[in-house]
C-alpha positions in Angstrom: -10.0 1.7 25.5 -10.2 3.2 29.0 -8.1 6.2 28.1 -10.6 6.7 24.7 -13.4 6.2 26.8 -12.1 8.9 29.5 -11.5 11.2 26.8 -15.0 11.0 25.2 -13.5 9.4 22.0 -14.9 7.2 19.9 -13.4 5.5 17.8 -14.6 3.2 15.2 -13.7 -0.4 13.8 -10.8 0.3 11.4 -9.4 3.5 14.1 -9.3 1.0 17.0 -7.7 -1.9 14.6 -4.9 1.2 14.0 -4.4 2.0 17.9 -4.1 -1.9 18.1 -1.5 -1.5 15.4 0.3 1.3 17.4 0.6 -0.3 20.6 2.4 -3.5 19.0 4.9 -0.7 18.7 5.7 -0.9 22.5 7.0 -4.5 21.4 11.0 -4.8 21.4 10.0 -7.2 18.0 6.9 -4.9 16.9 6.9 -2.7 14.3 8.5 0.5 13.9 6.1 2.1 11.2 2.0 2.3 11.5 0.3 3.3 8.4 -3.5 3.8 8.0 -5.8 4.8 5.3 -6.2 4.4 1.5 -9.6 5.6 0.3 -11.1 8.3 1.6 -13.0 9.9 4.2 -11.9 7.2 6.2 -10.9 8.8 9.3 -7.7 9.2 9.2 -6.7 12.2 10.4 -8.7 11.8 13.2 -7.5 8.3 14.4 -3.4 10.0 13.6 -4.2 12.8 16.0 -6.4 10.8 18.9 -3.6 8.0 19.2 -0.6 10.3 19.8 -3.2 12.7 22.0 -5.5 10.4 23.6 -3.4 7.2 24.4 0.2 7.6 23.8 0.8 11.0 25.3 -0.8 10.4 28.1 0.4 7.0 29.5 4.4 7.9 29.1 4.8 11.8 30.4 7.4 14.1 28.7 6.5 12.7 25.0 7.5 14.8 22.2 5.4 14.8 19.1 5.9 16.3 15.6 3.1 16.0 13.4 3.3 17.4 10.3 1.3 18.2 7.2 1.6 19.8 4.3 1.3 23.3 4.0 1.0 25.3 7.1 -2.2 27.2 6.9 -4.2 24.4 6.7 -2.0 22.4 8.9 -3.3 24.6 12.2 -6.7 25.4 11.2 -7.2 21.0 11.1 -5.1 21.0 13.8 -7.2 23.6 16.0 -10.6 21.8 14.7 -9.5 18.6 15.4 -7.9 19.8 19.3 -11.0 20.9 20.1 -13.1 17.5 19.2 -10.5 15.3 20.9 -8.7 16.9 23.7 -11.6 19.1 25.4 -11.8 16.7 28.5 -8.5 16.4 28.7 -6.2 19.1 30.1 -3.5 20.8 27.9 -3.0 24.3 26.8 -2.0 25.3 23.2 -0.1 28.1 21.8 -1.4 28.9 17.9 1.6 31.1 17.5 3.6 28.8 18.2 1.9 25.5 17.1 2.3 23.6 20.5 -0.3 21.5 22.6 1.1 21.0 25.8 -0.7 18.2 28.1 -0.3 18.4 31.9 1.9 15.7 32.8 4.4 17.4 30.1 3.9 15.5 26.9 3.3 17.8 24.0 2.7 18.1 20.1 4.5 20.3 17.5 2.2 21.2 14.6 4.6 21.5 11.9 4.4 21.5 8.1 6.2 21.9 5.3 5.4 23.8 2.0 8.0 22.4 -0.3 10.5 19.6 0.7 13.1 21.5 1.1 11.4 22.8 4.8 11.3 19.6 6.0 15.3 20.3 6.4 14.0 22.2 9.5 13.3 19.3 11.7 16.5 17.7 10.5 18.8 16.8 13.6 16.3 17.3 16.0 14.7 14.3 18.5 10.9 13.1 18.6 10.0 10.2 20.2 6.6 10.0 17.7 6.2 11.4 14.3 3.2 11.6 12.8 2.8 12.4 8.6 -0.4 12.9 7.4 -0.9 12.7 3.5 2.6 10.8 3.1 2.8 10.1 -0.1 3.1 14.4 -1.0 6.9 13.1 0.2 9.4 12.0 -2.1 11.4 8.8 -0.5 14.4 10.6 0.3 12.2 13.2 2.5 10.5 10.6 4.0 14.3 8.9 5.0 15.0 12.3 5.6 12.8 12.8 8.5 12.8 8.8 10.1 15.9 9.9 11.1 14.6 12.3 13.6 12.6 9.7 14.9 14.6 8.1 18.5 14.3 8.5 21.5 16.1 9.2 25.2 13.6 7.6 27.2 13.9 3.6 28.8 10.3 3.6 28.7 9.5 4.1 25.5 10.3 2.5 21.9 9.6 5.5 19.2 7.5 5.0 15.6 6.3 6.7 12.9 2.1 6.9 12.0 1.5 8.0 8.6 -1.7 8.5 6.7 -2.3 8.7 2.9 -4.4 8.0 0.0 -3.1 6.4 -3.4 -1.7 9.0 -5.8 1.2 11.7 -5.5 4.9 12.1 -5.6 5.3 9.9 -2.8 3.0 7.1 -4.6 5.9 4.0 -5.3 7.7 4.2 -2.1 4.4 4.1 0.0 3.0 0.8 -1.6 6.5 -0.3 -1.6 7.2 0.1 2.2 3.5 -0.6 3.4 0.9 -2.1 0.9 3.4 -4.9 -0.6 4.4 -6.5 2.6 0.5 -5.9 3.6 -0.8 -7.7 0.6 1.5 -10.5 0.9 0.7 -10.9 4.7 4.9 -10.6 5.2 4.7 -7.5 7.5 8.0 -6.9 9.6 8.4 -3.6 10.5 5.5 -1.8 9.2 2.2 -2.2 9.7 -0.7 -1.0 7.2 -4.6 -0.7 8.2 -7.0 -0.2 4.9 -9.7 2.3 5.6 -12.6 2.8 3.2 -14.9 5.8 3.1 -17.7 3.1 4.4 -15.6 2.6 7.6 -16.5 5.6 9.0 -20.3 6.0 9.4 -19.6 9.8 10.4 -19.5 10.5 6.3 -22.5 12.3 5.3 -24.2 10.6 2.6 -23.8 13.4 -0.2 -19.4 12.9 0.0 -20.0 9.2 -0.6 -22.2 10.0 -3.3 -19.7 11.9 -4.6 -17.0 9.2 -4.5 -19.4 6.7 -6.0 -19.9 9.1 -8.9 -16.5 9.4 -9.9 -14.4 7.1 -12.7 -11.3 5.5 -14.1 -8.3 6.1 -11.7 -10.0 8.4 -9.4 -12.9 5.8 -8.2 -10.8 3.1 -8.1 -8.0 5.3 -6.0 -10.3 7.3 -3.7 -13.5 5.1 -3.3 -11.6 1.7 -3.7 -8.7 2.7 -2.2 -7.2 0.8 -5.1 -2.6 1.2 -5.0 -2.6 -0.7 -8.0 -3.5 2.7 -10.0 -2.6 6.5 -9.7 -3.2 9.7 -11.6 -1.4 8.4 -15.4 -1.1 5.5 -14.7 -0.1 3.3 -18.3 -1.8 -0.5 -17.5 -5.2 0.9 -16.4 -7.0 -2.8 -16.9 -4.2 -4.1 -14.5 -6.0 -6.1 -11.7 -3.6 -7.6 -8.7 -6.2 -10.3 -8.3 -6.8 -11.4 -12.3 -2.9 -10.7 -13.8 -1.2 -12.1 -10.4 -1.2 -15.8 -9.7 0.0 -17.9 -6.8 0.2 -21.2 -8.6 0.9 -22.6 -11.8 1.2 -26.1 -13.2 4.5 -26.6 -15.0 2.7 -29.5 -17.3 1.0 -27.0 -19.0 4.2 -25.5 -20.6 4.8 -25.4 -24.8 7.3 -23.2 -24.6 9.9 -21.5 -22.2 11.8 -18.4 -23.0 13.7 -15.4 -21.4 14.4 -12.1 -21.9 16.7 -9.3 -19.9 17.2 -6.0 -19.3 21.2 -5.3 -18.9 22.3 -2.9 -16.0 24.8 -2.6 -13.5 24.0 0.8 -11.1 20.5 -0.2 -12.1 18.9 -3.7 -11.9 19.7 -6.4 -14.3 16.1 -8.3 -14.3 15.8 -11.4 -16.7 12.3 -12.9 -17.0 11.4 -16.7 -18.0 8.3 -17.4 -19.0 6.4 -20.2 -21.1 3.3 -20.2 -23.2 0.4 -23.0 -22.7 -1.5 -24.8 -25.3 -3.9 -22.0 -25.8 -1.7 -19.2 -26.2 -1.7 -17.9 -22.1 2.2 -16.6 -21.7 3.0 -16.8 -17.5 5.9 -14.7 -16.1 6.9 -17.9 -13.5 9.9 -16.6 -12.2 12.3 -13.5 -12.1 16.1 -13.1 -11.2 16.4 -9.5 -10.6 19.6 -7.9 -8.6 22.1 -4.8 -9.1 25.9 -4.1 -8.8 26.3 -7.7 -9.8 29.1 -8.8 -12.5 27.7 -11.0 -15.5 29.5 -14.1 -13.7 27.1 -13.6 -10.8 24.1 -13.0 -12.9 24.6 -16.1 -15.1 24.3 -18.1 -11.9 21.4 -16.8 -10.5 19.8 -17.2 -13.7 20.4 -20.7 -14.4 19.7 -21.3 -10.5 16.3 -19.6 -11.3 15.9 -22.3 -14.2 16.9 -25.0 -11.9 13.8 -24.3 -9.7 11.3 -25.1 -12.6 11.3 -28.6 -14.5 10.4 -29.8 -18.4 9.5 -33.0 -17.7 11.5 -35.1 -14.6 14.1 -33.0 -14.6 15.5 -29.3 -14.3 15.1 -26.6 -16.6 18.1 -25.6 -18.2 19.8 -23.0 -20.6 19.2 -25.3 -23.7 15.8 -26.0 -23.3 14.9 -22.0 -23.9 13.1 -21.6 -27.2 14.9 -18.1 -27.0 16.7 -15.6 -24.4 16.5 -12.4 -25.5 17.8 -8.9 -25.0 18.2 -4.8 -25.2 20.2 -3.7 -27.9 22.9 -2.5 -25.4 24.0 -5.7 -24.8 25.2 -6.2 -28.4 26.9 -2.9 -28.2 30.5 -2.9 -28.8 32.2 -1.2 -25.5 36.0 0.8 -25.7 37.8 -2.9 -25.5 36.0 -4.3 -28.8 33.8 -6.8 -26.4 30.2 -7.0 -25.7 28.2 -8.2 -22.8 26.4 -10.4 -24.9 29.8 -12.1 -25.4 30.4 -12.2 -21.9 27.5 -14.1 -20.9 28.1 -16.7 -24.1 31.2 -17.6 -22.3 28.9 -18.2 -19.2 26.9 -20.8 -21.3 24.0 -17.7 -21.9 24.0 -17.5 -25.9 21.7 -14.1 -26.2 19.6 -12.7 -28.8 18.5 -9.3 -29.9 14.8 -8.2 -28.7 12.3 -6.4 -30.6 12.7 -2.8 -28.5 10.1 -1.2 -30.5 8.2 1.2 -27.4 4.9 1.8 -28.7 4.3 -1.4 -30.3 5.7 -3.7 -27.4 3.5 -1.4 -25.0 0.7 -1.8 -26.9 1.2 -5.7 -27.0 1.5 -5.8 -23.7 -1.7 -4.0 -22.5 -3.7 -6.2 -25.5 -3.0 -9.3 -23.5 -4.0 -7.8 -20.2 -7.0 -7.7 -21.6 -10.2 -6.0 -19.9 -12.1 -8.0 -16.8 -14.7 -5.2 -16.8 -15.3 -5.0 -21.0 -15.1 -9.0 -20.8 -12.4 -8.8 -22.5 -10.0 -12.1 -21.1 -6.5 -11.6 -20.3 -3.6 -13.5 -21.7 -1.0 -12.5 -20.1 -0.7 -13.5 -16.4 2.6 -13.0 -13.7 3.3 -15.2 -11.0 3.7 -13.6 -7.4 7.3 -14.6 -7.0 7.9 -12.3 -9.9 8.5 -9.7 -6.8 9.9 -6.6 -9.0 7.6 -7.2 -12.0 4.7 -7.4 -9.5 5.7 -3.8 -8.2 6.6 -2.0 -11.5 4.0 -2.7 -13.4 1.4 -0.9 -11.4 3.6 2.2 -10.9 4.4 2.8 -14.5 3.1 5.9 -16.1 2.4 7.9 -19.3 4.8 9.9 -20.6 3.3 13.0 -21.2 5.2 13.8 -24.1 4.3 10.7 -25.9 1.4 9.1 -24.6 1.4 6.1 -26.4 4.6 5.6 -24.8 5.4 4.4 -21.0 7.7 7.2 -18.9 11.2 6.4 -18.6 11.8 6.1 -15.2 15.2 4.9 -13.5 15.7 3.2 -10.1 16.9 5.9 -7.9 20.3 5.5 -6.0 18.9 2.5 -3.4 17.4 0.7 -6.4 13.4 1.8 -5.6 11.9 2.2 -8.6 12.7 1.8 -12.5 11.1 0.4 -14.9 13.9 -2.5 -16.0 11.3 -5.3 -15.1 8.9 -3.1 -17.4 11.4 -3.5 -20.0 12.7 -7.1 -20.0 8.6 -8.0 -19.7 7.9 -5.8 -23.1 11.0 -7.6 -24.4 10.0 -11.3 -23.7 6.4 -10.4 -25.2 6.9 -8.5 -28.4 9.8 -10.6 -29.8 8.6 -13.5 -31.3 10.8 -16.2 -33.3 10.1 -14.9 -36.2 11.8 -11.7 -35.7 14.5 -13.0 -34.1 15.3 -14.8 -37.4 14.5 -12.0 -39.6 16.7 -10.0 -37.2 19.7 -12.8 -37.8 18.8 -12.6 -41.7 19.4 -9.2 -42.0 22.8 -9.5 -39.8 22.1 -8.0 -36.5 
């Protein structure tokens, strides 16, 4: 506050909350990852620039700093605007040529930028002890692993971190919320640290830009004037809302009927899903077993250990008491040895079923029992919160623009962020019904 103060900085509620953020950095059990932001007009370009300027490069000398933007142009003319806001009391000189700010007692920031991803390749085997991203989520999650790699540091004194700032939306979309709002939501923040800033935070806003933001709709209000990561440009479940569809509790006693259904993979996830129905026709996704690179020996354990943690009745919930278990066609699929997975797992005691894998009408189910909170349309269709996967797939899933009926086909990429397999397992345990599955055995499949 004293080096703000010094500086002629002000910074407001939600800025200082971030510098707070930043300095738990210094901590050899603090974070190693600050981001801020969400809606816009939130100040976040300014807090980014003042906390590596204002506090951090002047308490530890010799600092170096890389903050980078996309797309060059505009990189230095907000750099050179901002500079002169922040820095004018306090020494430095700054070469526009070469994109350097240079403080006295040596500590200095590289404006750099990158066009397409492929620039960011520059920076690649180089050393900064801070790096600072602003609009993050323009990276792609190998980029962004790309350049954390740059981030370390030489000095005793000093424990380097990365500050990012975004808003919903763009390439980089998943692997943000994945990283930073997930573990922020569920108050289970390690290594990162995320501050939400709304355009109301910052009372420098003239009144027409919020005006602006208040007059927008669908994805775009809820994104930019919410600062909403449950929805992004295309996004397929538009009704979804984390605080309606996601639960923290639910009373077993209630339970009709308990079912499963699972979507087969091995480089990607194998995800099976149980759920039950109540009395008034509610299905709940309780629990989720959801893991890659796993044999079907492995899987059939964790599955019936996920069973194991629910009871019907006084005692444990087991394969047998599954009104049906259901899965992708694949399964049944006959593979170069004359086997199937499905017969696999029937030696495991897991006696599998053929789902209903019809795309457009499973999708359609599916977003019917979301329902509509704003239209007052209720929801029957609700997920608990240890359903982890499901929780962050179905807010990420898009329409394919091809087919818009239809959800985009996305796969997990090759550390298993992303995919839609939870997406698939959920449509699957929703759209077949027992009267298909014996109409399905009737006609011999």
């Amino acid at each position: 506050m004293d080096r703000f103060q010094a500086a002629d900085v002000i910074f407001q509620q939600r800025q200082l909350a971030a510098s707070a953020a930043a300095r738990l950095c210094d901590r050899a059990n603090g974070p190693t990852a600050i981001g801020y932001g969400g809606a816009r007009g939130g100040g976040k370009s300014h807090w980014l620039l003042g906390q590596m300027g204002v506090d951090d490069c002047q308490r530890v000398p010799g600092l170096k700093c890389l903050l980078l933007r996309k797309v060059g142009k505009a990189n230095l003319e907000h750099f050179e605007d901002l500079r002169r806001k922040l820095f004018y009391r306090l020494p430095h000189e700054f070469s526009a040529f070469r994109g350097i700010l240079t403080f006295k007692n040596g500590s200095r920031i590289i404006a750099g930028h990158f066009q397409n991803e492929k620039d960011i390749d520059a920076y690649l085997g180089l050393e900064y002890d801070i790096i600072g991203i602003e609009e993050a989520t323009t990276l792609t999650a190998r980029k962004y692993q790309d350049i954390t790699t740059c981030c370390r540091t030489s000095k005793p004194n000093w424990r380097p971190r990365i500050y990012s700032t975004t808003n919903p939306g763009g390439v980089g979309h998943g692997w943000y919320r994945n990283r930073f709002i997930v573990p922020f939501q569920a108050g289970k923040e390690i290594d990162t640290r995320f501050i939400a800033a709304r355009v109301t935070d910052n009372r420098w806003n003239n009144p027409e830009y919020i005006r602006v933001l208040q007059g927008l709709t669908g994805w775009q209000r809820r994104a930019w004037l919410d600062g909403d990561w449950d929805i992004a440009a295309g996004q397929f479940f538009t009704t979804l809302r984390r605080e309606v569809h996601f639960i923290s509790d639910f009373d077993e006693t209630r339970a009709r009927e308990w079912f499963c259904a699972m979507d087969y993979g091995f480089a990607h996830y194998t995800v099976a899903l149980l759920g039950c129905t109540d009395g008034d026709g509610n299905i709940f996704i309780v629990d989720e077993h959801a893991e890659r690179l796993w044999l079907p020996q492995r899987h059939a354990e964790g599955i019936k250990a996920m069973l194991a943690r629910h009871k019907i009745g006084d005692r444990k919930l087991e394969i047998g008491d599954l009104k049906r278990f259901v899965a992708g066609a694949d399964v049944f699929s006959r593979q170069s040895d004359g086997t199937t997975v499905a017969a696999q797992y029937a030696k495991l005691g897991i006696n599998l079923r053929v789902a209903n894998t019809d795309r457009l009408n499973g999708w359609a189910e599916l977003m019917t029992r979301f329902g509509d909170v704003d239209a007052g349309i209720r929801p029957t269709l609700f997920v608990h919160q240890r359903c982890a996967r499901l929780a962050e797939t179905l807010p990420a899933l898009q329409h394919d623009p091809n087919r818009p009926e239809d959800v985009l086909k996305v796969d997990a990429d090759e550390d298993g962020i992303g995919g839609d397999d939870a997406a698939d397992a959920l449509r699957y345990l929703v759209a077949t019904k027992a009267r298909t599955i014996t109409q399905r055995k009737l006609r011999g499949l």
